[in-house]
N, C-alpha and C positions, 0 to 999 in steps of 0.2 A: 566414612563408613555409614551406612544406612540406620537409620535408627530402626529397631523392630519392636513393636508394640503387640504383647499379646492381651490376647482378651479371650476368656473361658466364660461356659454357656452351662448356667446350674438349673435341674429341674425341669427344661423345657422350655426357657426364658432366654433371647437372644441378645445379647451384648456385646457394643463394639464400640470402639474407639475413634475419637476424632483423626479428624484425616490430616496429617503435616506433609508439606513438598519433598521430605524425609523418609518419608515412609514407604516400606516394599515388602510387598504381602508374605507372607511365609507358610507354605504348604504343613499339613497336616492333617490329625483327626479332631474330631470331635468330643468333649469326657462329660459322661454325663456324672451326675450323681441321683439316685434312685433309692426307694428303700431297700432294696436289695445288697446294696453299700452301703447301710448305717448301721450293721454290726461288724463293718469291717473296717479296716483305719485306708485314710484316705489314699486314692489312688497316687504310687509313686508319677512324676512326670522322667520321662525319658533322661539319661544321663547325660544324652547329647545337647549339646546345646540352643540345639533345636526342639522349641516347646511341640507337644503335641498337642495343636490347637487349629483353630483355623480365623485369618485375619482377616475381618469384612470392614471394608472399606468406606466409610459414609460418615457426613456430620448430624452427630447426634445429638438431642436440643442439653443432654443435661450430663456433659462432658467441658472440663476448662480445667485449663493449667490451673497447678495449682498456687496459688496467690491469691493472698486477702487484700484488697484494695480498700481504704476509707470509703464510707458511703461517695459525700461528695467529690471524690479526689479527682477520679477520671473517669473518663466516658467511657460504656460497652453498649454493645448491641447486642439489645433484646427483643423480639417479637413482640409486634402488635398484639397477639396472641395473651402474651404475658401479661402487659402492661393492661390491657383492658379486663384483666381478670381477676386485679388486686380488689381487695375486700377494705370496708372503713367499719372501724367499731366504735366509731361517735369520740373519741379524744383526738388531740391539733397533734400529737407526733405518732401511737400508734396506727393511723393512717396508711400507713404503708406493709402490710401485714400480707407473708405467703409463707404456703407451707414449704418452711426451708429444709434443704436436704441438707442428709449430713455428711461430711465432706472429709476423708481421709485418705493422707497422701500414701503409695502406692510405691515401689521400687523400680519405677520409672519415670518419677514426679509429675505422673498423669494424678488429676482429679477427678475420681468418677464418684458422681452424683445420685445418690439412691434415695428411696423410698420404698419401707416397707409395707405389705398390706396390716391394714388394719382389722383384721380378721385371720390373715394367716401369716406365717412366714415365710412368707414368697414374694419375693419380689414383681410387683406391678409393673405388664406391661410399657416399654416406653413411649407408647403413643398415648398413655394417660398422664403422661410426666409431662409438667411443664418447660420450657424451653429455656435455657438461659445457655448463654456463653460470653464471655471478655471480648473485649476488643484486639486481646493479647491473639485469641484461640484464630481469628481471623486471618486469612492467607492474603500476603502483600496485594497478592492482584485485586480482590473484594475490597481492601482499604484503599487502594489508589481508585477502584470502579465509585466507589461512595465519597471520595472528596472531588469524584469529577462530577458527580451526582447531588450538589446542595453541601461538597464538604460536610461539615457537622451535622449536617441534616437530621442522618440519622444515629448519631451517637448519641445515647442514654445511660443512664445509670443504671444498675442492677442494687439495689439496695437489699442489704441481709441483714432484716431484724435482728440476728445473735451474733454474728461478727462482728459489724460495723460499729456496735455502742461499745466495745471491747477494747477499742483503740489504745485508750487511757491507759491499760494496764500494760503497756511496752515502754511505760514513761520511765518505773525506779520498777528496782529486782526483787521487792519488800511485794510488788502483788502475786511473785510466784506463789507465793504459800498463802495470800489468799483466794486465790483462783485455778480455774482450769486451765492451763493452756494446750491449746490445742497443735498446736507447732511443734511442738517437743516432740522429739522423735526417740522411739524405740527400736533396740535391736529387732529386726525382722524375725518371725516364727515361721520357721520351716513348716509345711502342712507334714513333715514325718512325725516331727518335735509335737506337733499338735494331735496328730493321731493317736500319739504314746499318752499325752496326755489324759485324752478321753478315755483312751483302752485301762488307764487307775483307775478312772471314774469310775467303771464299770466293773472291774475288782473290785477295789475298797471302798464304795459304796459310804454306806453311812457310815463308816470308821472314820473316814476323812478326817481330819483335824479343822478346824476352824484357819491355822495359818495358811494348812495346804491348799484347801479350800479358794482363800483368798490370794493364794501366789499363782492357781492355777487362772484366775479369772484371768489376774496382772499378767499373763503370759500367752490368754486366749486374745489376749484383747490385740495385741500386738501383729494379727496375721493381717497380711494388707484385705484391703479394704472388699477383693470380690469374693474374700472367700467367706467376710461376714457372712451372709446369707444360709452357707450351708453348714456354715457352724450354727446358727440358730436354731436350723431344722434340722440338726441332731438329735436326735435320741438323749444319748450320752450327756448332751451339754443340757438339755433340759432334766436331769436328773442332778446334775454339777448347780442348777439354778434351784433345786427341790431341796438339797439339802444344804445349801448357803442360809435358806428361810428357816429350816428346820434348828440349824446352830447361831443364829442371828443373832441370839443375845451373848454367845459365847465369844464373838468378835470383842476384841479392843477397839479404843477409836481407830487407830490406823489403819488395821484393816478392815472396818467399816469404808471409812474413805477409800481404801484400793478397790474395795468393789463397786461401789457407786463410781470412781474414776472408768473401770473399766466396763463400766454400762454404758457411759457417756461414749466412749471408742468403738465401741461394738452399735450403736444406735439401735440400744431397746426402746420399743416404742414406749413411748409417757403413760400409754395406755392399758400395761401388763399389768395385770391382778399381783403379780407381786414385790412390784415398787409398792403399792399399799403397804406392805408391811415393813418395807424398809423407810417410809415417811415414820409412820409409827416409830420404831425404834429412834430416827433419826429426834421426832419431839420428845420420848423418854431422858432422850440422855442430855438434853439441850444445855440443861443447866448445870452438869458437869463437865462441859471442855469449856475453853477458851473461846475468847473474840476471834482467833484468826483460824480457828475450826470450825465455828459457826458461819463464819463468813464463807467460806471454802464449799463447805455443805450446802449452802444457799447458791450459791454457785455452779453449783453440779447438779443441783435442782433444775435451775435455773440451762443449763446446756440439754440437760436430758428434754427440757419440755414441758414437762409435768409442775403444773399449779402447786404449790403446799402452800395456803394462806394459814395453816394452824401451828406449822410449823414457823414461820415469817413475824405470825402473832409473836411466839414463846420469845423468837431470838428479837427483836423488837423491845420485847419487855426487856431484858436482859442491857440490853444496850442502854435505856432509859435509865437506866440506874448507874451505867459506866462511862456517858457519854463523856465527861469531861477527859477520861483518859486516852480517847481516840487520837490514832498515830493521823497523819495525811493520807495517808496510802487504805486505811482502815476507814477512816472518812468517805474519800471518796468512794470503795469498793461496795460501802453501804448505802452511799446515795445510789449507787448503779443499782443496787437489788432492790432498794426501796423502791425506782423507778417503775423497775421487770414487774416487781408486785402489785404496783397501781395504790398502793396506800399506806398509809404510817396514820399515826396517833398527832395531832396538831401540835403540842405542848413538845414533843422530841424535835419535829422539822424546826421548830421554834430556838432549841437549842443548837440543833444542827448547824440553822442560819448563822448564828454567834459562830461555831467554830468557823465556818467558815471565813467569815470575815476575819478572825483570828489569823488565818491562815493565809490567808487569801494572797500575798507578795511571794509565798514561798510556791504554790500554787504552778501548774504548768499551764499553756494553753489549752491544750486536751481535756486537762483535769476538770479546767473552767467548764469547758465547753459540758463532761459528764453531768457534772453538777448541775448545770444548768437545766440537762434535758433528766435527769433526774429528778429534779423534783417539779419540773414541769410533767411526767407522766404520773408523776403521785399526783398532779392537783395539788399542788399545794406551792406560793408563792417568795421569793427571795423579796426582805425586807427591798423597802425602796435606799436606805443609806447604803446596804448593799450593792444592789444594783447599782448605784451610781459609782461606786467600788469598781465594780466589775468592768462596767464601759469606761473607767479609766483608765485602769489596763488595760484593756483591749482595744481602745481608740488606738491608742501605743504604737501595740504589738498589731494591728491587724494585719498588715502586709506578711505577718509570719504562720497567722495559725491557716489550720486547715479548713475546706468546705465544710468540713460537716461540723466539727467543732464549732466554726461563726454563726454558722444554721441554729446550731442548737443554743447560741447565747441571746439569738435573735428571736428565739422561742419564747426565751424566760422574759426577755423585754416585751414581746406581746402579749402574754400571760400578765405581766405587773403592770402593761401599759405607763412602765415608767419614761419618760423621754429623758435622753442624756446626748447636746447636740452635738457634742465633738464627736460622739459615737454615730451620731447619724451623721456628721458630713463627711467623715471617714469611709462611711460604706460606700457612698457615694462615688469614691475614689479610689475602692476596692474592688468591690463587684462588679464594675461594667468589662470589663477586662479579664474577670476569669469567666465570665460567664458561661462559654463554649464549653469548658472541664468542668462545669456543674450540673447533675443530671436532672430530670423535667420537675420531680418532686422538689429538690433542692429550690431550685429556682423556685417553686411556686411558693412554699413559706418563706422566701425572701419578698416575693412580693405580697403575700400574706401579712407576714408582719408590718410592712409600711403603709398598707390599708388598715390595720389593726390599729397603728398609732397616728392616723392620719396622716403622716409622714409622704410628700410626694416631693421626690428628687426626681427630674426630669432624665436625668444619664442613665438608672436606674430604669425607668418603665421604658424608656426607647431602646434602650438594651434588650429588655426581656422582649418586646414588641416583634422587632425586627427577628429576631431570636427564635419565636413561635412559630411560623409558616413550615420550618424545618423540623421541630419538635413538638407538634399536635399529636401526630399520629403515633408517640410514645407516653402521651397522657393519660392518665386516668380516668373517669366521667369527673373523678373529684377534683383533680389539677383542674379540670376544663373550666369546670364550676368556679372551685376558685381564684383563677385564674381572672375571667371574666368579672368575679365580682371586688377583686383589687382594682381594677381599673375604672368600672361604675363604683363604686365606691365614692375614689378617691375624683371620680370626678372629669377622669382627664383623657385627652382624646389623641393616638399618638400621630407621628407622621404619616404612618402605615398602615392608618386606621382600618379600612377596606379590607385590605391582605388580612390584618390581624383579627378581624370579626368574622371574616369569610372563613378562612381554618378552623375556629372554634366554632361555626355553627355548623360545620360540618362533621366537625367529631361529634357535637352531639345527637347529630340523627346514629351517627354508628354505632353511637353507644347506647343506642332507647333497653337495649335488653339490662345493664347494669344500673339505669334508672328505676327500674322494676322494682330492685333489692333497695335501693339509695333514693328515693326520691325527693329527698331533701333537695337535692344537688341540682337536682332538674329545675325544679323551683328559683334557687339561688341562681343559676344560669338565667333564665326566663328576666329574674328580674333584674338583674346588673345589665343584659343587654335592655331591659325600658330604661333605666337610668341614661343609656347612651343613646336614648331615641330609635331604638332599633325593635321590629317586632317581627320576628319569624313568624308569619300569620297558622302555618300547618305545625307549628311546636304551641304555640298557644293555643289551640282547640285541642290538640291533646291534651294539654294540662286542666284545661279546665274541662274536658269531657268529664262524662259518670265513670269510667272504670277507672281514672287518675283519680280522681275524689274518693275513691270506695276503696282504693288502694293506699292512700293518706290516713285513711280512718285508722289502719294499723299501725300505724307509725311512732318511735317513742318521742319524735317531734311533734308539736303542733301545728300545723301546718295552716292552717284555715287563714290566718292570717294574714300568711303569705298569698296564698289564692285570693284574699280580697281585697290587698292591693295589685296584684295583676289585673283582675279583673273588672277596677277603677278605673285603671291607668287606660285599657286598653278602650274601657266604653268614650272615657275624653278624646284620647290622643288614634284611637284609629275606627273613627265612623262609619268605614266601609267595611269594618271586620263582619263576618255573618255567620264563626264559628260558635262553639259551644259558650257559654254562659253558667256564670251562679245563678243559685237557683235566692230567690227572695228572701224567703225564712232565713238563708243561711247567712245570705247580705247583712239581714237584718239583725241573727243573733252575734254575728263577728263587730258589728257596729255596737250594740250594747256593751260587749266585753272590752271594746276598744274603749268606749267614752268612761265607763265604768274608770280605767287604768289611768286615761288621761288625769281626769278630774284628780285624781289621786295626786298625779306625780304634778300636775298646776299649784295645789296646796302646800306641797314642797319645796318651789320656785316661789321666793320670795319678790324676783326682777317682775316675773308675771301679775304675781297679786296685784304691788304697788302700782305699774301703768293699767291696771284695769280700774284701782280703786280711783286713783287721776283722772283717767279718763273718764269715768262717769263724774267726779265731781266740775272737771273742767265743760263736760256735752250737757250738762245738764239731769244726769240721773241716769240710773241701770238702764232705763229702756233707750239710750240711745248708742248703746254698746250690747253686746251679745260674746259672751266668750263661748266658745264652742267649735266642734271641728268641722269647719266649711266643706273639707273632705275626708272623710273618715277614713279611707284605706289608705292617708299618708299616714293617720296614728298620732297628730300633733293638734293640740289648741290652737286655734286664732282667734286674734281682738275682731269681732267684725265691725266696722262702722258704715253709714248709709250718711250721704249727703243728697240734698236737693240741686238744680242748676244754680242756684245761689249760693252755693256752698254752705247752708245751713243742716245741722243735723236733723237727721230722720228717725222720729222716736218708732222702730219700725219692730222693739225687740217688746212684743205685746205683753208676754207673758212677766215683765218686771214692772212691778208697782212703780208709776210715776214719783210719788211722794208717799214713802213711808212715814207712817203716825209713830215710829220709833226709833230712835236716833238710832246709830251706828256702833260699835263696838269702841271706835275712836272718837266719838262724838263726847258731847258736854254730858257732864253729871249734873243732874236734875236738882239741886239741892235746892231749898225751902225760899232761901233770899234769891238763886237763881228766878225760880217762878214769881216771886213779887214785884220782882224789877220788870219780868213783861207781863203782867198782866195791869201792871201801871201804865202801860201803851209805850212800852221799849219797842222801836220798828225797828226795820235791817235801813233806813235813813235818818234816824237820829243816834246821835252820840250818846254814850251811857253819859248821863251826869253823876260826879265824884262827888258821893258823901261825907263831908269834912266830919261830922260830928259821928261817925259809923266807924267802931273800934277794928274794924278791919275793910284795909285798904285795898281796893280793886285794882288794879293798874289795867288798862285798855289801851291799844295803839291803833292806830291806823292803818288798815293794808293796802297797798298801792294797786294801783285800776289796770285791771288784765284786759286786755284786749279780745274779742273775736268771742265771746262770750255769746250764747245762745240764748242765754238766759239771764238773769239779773245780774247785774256785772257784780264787781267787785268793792263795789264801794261799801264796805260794811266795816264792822269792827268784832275786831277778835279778844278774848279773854286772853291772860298772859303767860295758859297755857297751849296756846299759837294755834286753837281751833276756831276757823270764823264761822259767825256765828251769822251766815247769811237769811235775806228775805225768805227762802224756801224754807229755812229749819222755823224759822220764826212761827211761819205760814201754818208748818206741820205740829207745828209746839202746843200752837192755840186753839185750831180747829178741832171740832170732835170727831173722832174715829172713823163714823157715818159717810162723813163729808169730802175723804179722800179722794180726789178722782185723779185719773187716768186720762193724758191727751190721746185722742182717738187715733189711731194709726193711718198713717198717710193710706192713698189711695193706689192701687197699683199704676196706677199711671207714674205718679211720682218715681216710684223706685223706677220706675224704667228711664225715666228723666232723668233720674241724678247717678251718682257715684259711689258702688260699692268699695269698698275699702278694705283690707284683709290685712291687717298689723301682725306683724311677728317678731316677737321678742325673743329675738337669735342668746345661745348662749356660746360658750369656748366649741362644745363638740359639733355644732354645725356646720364648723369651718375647718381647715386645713391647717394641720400645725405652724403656726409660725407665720400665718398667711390671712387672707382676708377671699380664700377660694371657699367656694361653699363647697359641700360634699353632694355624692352620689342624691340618696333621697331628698336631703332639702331643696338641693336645685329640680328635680323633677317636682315637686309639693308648689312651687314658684310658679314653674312651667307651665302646671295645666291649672294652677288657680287665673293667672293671665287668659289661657283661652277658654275660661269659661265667664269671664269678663270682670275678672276684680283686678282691682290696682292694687300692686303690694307694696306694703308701706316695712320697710326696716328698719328693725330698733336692734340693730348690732351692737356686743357685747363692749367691741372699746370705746362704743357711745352711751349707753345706758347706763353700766356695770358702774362706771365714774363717778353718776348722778346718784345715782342711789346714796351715798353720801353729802350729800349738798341739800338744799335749803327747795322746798316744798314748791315755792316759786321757779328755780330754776328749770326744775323739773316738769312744771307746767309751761315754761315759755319752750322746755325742749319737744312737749310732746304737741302744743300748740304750732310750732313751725314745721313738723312732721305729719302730720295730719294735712292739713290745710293746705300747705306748701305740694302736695303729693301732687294736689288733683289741679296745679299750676299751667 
């Protein structure tokens, strides 16, 4: 028998149902409602079984079965349309943010997808409605047409900020009572049942009682889903709403709850003047109900839409004082609102953490996965013995939990940047194989996160690679963005290379109009393709024109910085570009703020200090070393050194005194028998002689003869607190202040003879987890200090890092074979 689908047209507003191979139109009339039927009770429909309606036939963008799918579960199809339309508001998971409609099943288990106006209540046209449908809603022949079409090509996700994070609560029966659920079904309301209703309203008036009040909402709320609409723009029901506010404090908790329940069924907008007063009341009474009415109430905040941070505060407090007695189900239902909320107090997350690890074996995957992305949207981090907790269950279980759930554990690992490697060789073994059923967001904080923890599994990026040519054109500018800069990043070039850069430089010409709002992203794209040698020359002179720059200036990013490494990279590495350019001043002030920072965090690195203090004691003095940033818009220090064709250094760095008149901060203390032993004619070639009759005994040893010295070798002796005590200090000890000089700096001819030199003293984060791969920027920082003609010398961390504990000599025979050996 044919299935018959009606669909009624409120106000002047045309509404129709998706089309199924099922379906066979059904003659009738058309029913308006008007003011001229808002003091009458709603029009009977026809006894016969036949509606009097009329059925128009076409797919409509915001019509789909109705079923809640996990974010990452399965694939749907949704317009280009959609996907390029999402909004980012600067945090790693609210990223995927649209105005979601609200969604109530129907007595034909059709879902139709509304939005009301935000000025009236009238439902907005649907050509202003966004597009979305399942893969479910699609007819056999369009799903056979698009797997013969790139298969997966174009299957995507549809991801629903309010449903999708909800999963958790179908885990145990304990979160009915602290949640909404939206699944539960109610008896159906007759529109006669609802007429009668109204037509009390309209008698008894303000007599109403507070319970009838709230039993008539719990009864209004229950009519399906199209006739919301003309219930709002009642008369009647807004007088039902005027004196609900009027008796507000006469309600009990319960049926304060029924009627915030049946706001959430009805989808009042968030933005009615009198949910204000139902927040109000909600914070008055806070501190007299329970945890699993607080929780509930936050919840139904939380579905309706509407922000209450005052109210979040109050219950928040409440909880800080009860936290120890939190069930599992109360835990996690809190971490979900804490998340929704964006923030909690440090010292509670702090506690939270504890229970959770408490908990953590009894724990579901789901639950894991809420937690996770809970208090990664509060900003606030799971301890690290946790996390490692966590990736041990889930290394486990990974083959069982779901996409979005792993998504979201892979959050809180990039958030703590903790690495846990069973957990990453697992994903390894997980991921490349559902890939297809993960939608383009999903996928992108997977590879998000492995650029986040430098983590680069080859299964994993050749996966998503091959992957993208099919699912570009459902990315966001911000997928594309970071998309592109996982793989600069991390450094790595796939098989597919070509395919996979050509797709993404071409979503981003399409998407120039969402760069406007987002500019960040444009920038992060620009420079993950320089990291891959690649320079879209007509996307680079936009970026760096005057209207991208003056469009930067409003940004809650800093941007400048990024623009002046693009605009390094691009004056090296592409000499026949002859687009737009930084302008000098600005070169010039992004380069002080830079050096400014560096200098800062070099004081910090202790690996840095120690081969700089080396090195100039091994070259001969500060002027034949220079630390400083050879290229400023990589952002990083380098040791520079200059050799002659004789491989002698070039004291080329003018600005540092040859020989200071005053020792060093590690140098000798000056004390009164120091001074009489040289001005009795102690040189840096004679031996101290040992005073037998001198109540206190010197001991002196001998230091063995370094090689490749510049300057006066090593033959000297040192005091036996292991500082030698060479010709040069001696020199500077004796001589008066006046007499300091300075060896005149080579001539430019020299430096053009000999060998510049560019030392980098690598730490852990320059490299690749677990690897000796460099990353995205340092290998570009390499690249073009090479062609701009320096030899680069590395002091890698599992060579250096070693030394740093070992004996002053070894250290110099390490950085004496690195140097010298370079320029071989």
């Amino acid at each position: 028998m044919p299935t018959r689908i009606i669909c009624r047209r409120f106000a002047g507003r045309s509404c129709s149902a998706a089309a199924f191979s099922t379906t066979t139109k059904v003659p009738g009339k058309r029913m308006f409602f008007g003011k001229a039927e808002e003091d009458q009770s709603f029009q009977k429909a026809e006894k016969s079984s036949k509606p009097v309606v009329t059925l128009r036939l076409w797919t409509p963008s915001e019509y789909r079965v109705s079923f809640h799918p996990s974010a990452y579960a399965g694939a749907k199809y949704v317009s280009d349309k959609e996907v390029s339309c999402s909004s980012d508001d600067g945090l790693i998971e609210d990223d995927y943010r649209r105005i979601g409609a609200k969604q109530v099943q129907n007595t034909y288990s059709i879902t139709c997808s509304r939005r009301l106006s935000s000025t009236k209540n009238t439902l907005l046209d649907l050509e202003s409605i966004k597009s979305l449908s399942t893969q479910a809603s699609l007819t056999p022949s369009i799903r056979q047409d698009l797997a013969e079409d790139g298969g997966r090509a174009a299957d995507v996700e549809a991801y629903d900020t309010k449903e999708d994070p909800r999963a958790f609560q179908k885990e145990r029966p304990e979160y009915e009572s602290l949640s909404y659920n939206r699944a539960k079904l109610l008896q159906p309301l007759s529109i006669e049942e609802s007429s009668q209703i109204l037509q009390d309203v309209a008698v008894f008036k303000s007599s109403l009682k507070p319970q009838t009040i709230a039993g008539n909402f719990f009864r209004l709320s229950s009519l399906p889903a199209e006739q919301h609409a003309s219930l709002k723009s009642n008369n009647r029901f807004t007088m039902l709403c005027r004196y609900a506010v009027e008796n507000i404090r006469l309600f009990d908790i319960s049926e304060l709850l029924t009627v915030l329940n049946a706001f959430v069924r009805l989808a009042i907008l968030p933005t009615h003047s009198m949910l204000k007063v139902y927040e109000s009341e909600c914070c008055r009474r806070a501190w007299d109900v329970g945890l699993d009415q607080l929780l509930l109430v936050a919840d139904l905040w939380r579905c309706l839409g509407r922000g209450v941070p005052q109210y979040l505060e109050i219950m928040l407090s409440y909880v800080s004082l009860h936290w120890q007695d939190l069930s599992i189900p109360q835990l996690v239902q809190l971490v979900y609102i804490i998340g929704e909320g964006r923030k909690a107090p440090e010292d509670l997350m702090k506690n939270l953490d504890n229970l959770v690890l408490k908990y953590l074996n009894s724990l579901s995957l789901e639950e894991v996965g809420a937690i996770c992305l809970g208090f990664f949207k509060s900003s606030h981090g799971l301890s690290e013995h946790t996390m490692r907790k966590i990736g041990d269950k889930v290394s486990v279980h990974m083959a069982e939990m779901s996409n979005y759930a792993l998504v979201n554990v892979l959050k809180m690992f990039r958030y703590t940047h903790v690495d846990h490697p069973a957990f990453l060789k697992q994903l390894g073994t997980v991921v490349p194989p559902r890939l297809p059923t993960i939608g383009a967001q999903g996928v992108m904080h997977i590879t998000l996160a492995c650029s986040a923890l430098h983590y680069l599994d080859e299964r994993i990026m050749n996966a998503v690679a091959y992957s993208m040519p099919s699912r570009a054109t459902y990315c966001r500018s911000k997928d594309v963005a970071k998309f592109l800069w996982s793989f600069g990043c991390l450094n790595y070039e796939p098989p597919n290379a070509e395919e996979f850069y050509a797709c993404l430089e071409e979503q981003l010409r399409t998407k120039m109009h969402e760069f406007q709002k987002f500019p960040e992203h444009f920038l992060t794209s620009l420079l993950a393709l320089a990291f891959a040698k690649r320079f879209p020359k007509d996307l680079i002179d936009r970026a760096l024109g005057p209207k991208f720059i003056k469009l930067i200036s409003g940004c809650k990013f800093d941007l400048h910085k990024d623009l002046f490494t693009l605009d390094g990279t691009v004056e090296i590495e592409c000499p026949d570009y002859k687009g737009n350019r930084l302008a000098l001043q600005l070169k010039q002030e992004v380069t002080e703020m830079l050096w400014n920072v560096a200098k800062k965090e070099t004081y910090l690195r202790p690996e840095v200090t120690e081969a700089l203090s080396l090195l100039e004691d091994m070259l001969g003095g500060p002027q034949y070393v220079k630390s400083h940033m050879i290229l400023p818009h990589t952002r990083s220090i380098d040791l520079e050194i200059r050799l002659d064709p004789n491989q002698k250094p070039l004291p080329f760095h003018s600005e540092a005194a040859a020989v200071t008149s005053e020792l060093k901060e590690s140098g000798v203390s000056l004390t009164d028998d120091l001074m009489n032993r040289l001005l009795k004619g102690s040189s840096g070639n004679q031996s101290p002689v040992d005073d037998a009759g001198s109540k206190e005994e010197t001991c002196i040893q001998k230091r063995p003869i370094q090689q490749g010295r510049s300057l006066s070798t090593w033959d000297h002796f040192a005091f036996s607190d292991g500082v030698p005590l060479t010709g040069a200090i001696l020199k500077a000890l004796t001589k008066p202040k006046t007499s300091c000089e300075v060896p005149d700096p080579p001539a430019s001819g020299q430096h053009l003879a000999g060998t510049k030199l560019a030392v980098q003293v690598s730490n852990r984060n320059h490299y690749g987890y677990d690897s000796k791969h460099l990353l995205g920027l340092h290998n570009l920082k390499r690249r073009q200090l090479r062609q701009i003609g320096y030899t680069v010398v590395e002091m890698p961390f599992w060579e250096w890092f070693p030394l740093l504990r070992r004996s002053r000599s070894e250290k110099l025979s390490y950085l004496h074979h690195k140097v010298f050996n370079s320029v071989l």
